[in-house]
N, C-alpha and C positions, 0 to 999 in steps of 0.2 A: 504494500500500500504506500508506504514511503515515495520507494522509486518509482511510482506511478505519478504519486503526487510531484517529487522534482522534477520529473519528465514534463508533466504539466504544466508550472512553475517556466520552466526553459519555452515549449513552446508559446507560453502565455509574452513572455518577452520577445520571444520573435516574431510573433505577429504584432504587437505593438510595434513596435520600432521597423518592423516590415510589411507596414501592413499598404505604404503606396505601394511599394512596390510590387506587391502581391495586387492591388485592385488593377496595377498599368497593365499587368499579364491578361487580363479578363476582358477590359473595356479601352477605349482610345477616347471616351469621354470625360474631358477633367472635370464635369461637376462630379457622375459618377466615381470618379475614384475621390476625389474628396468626400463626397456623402459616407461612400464603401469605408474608407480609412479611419475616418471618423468613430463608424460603428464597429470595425474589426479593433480598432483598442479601447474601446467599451466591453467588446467579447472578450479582450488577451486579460481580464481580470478575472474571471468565473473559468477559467482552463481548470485549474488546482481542486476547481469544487465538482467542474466537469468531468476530469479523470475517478476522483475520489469515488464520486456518484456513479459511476460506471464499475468499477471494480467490488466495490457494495453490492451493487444491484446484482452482480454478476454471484458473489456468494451469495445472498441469497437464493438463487436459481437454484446453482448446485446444491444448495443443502436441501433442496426441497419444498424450500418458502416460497413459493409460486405466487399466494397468495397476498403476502405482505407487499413481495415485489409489486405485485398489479396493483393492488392501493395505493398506492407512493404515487406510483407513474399515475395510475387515473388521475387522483388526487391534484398531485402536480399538473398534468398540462391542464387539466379542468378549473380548476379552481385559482391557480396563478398565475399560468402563462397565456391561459384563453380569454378565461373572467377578467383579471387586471390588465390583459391586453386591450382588451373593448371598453372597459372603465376607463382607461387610461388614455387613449384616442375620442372616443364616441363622446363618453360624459364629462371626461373635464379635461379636452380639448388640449390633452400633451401631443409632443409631435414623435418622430422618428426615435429619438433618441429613447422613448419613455418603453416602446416595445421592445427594445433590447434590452433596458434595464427590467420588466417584467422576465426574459429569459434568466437572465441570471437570476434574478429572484429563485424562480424554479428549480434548476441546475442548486441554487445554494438549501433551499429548502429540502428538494430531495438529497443530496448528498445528506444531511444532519437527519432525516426521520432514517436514513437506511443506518448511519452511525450510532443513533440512537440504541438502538438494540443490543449493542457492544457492550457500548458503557455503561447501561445497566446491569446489562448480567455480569461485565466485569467488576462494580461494585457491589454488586449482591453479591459475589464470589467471597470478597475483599471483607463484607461482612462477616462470612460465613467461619472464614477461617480466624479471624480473633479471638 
């Protein structure tokens, strides 16, 4: 989980700091790479919570928690990447930047409910044995 997370951490700074140069590969439009660059180092800050939530999710699968997993995920894109995405544009009239900051939102909320699970049973462990 570590080296998932500095991997993350690494590509979360190279897409900041890379991120015209990543939008000029795609498009020959300068507002577009401006807009794109913009929102790619808005993303390079939620990598660390991206990887984390991905490698979570993924034990949970393997052990067999199938169910926990799909709550998370429904939960998440339901409720804060969809919901506060449409609150956030429709009703109180944020712009471009507010739907990427609802992603991460997501990415950071699920990363923490699939961690959650850890760190209780690792201090109810922590209880157990004193």
């Amino acid at each position: 989980m570590v080296l998932t997370v500095a991997v993350m951490v690494l590509s979360g700074i190279l897409l900041y700091f890379g991120s015209t140069l990543l939008m000029r590969l795609f498009t020959p439009s300068e507002r577009a790479v401006e807009l794109g660059s913009a929102m790619l180092k808005i993303v390079a800050f939620s990598e660390p919570f991206f990887g984390l939530m991905v490698v979570l999710e993924g034990i949970f699968y393997g052990l067999g928690r199938t169910g926990y997993a799909f709550f998370v995920e429904t939960a998440g894109m339901w409720a804060v990447r969809i919901l506060f995405t449409f609150l956030c544009v429709r009703v109180w009239g944020l712009g471009l930047n507010a739907v990427w900051y609802c992603m991460i939102a997501d990415n950071i909320c699920k990363a923490l409910l699939f961690a959650l699970p850890f760190f209780i049973k690792k201090k109810r462990r922590s209880l157990l044995t004193v």
